[in-house]
C-alpha atoms as one frame of an Amber mdcrd trajectory, in Angstrom:
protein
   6.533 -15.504  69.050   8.004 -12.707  66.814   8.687 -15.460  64.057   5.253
 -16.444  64.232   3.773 -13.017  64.189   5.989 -12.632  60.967   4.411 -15.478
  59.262   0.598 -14.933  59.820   1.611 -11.225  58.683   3.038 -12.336  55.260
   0.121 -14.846  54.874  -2.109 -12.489  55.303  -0.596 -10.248  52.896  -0.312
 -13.129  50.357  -4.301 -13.484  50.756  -5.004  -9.817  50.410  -3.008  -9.882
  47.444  -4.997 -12.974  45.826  -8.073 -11.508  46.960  -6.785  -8.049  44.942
  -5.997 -10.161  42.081  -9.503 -11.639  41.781 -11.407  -8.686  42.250  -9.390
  -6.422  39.507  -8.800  -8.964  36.938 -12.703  -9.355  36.288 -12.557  -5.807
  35.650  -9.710  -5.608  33.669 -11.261  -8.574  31.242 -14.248  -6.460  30.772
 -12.632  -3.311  29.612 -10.910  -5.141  27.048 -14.251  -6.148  25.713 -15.202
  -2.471  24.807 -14.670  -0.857  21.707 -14.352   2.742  21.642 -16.113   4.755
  19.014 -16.636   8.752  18.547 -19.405   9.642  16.867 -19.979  12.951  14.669
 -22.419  14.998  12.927 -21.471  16.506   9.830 -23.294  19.117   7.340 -21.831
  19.844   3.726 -21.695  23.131   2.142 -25.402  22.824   1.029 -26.873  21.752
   4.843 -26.869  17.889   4.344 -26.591  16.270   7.166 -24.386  12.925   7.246
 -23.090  10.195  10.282 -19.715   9.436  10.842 -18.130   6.946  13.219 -14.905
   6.591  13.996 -14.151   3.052  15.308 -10.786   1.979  16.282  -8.875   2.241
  12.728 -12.179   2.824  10.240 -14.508   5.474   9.461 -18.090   4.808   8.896
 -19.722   7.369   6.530 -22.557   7.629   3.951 -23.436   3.747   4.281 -19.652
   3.250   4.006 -16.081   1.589   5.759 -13.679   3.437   4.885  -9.841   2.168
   6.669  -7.547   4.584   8.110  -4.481   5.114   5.737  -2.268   7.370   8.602
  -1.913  10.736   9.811  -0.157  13.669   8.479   0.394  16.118  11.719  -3.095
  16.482  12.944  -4.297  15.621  10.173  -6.135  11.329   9.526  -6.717   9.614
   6.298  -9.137   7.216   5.030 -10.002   5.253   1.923 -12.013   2.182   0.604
  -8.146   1.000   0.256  -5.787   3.082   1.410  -3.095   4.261  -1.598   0.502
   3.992  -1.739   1.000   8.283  -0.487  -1.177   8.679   2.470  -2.115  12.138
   1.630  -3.926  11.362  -1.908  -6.507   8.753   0.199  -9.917   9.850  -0.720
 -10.896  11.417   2.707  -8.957  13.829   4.997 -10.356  14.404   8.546  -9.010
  17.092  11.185 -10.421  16.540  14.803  -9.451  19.633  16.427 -11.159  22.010
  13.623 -13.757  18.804  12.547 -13.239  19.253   9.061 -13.715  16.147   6.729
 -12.599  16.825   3.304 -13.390  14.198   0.019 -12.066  15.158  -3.243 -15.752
  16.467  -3.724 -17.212  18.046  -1.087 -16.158  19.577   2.593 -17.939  19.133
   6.197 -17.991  20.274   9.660 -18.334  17.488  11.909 -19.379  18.107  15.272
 -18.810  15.146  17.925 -21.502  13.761  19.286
């Protein structure tokens, strides 16, 4: 009697645990589908306002893709193509302060 009480108790666990299995991995499929994306409003020194998105390892901005070339501290890089010294790539971007630096103009970036 024990013996059998010890089987239906494992099969039963063994279908709970399929049963698990099928409900989570659905779930699990469809988060890997998602791409995650921040988007921020930024204003130049002169009060235009500009769109960027960052999207897993590029920066949208100005109607362009720019790739991410590394960080430096707290500190992310991007360029059209990113140069051999990550620190001389064309833009600079700090998320904590929201500062986006070119080699021509500055913005605050607010997230969105």
């Amino acid at each position: 009697m024990i013996d059998q009480q010890k089987a239906l108790n494992k099969a039963m666990l063994i279908a709970m645990n399929k049963l698990l299995l099928l409900l989570i991995l659905p779930l699990g499929l469809l988060a890997c589908g998602r791409e995650t994306y921040t988007t921020w409003s930024c204003v130049d020194g002169s009060g235009s306002k500009s769109t960027m998105v960052l999207k897993k390892a590029q920066m949208q901005f100005q109607d362009r893709q720019y790739d991410y070339c590394g960080s430096l501290g707290p500190v992310s890089y991007f360029d059209l193509k990113c140069p051999t010294q990550t620190k001389d790539s064309s833009y600079s971007f700090t998320p904590e302060s929201g500062k986006l630096i070119s080699s021509t103009n500055g913005f605050q970036c607010n997230a969105l």
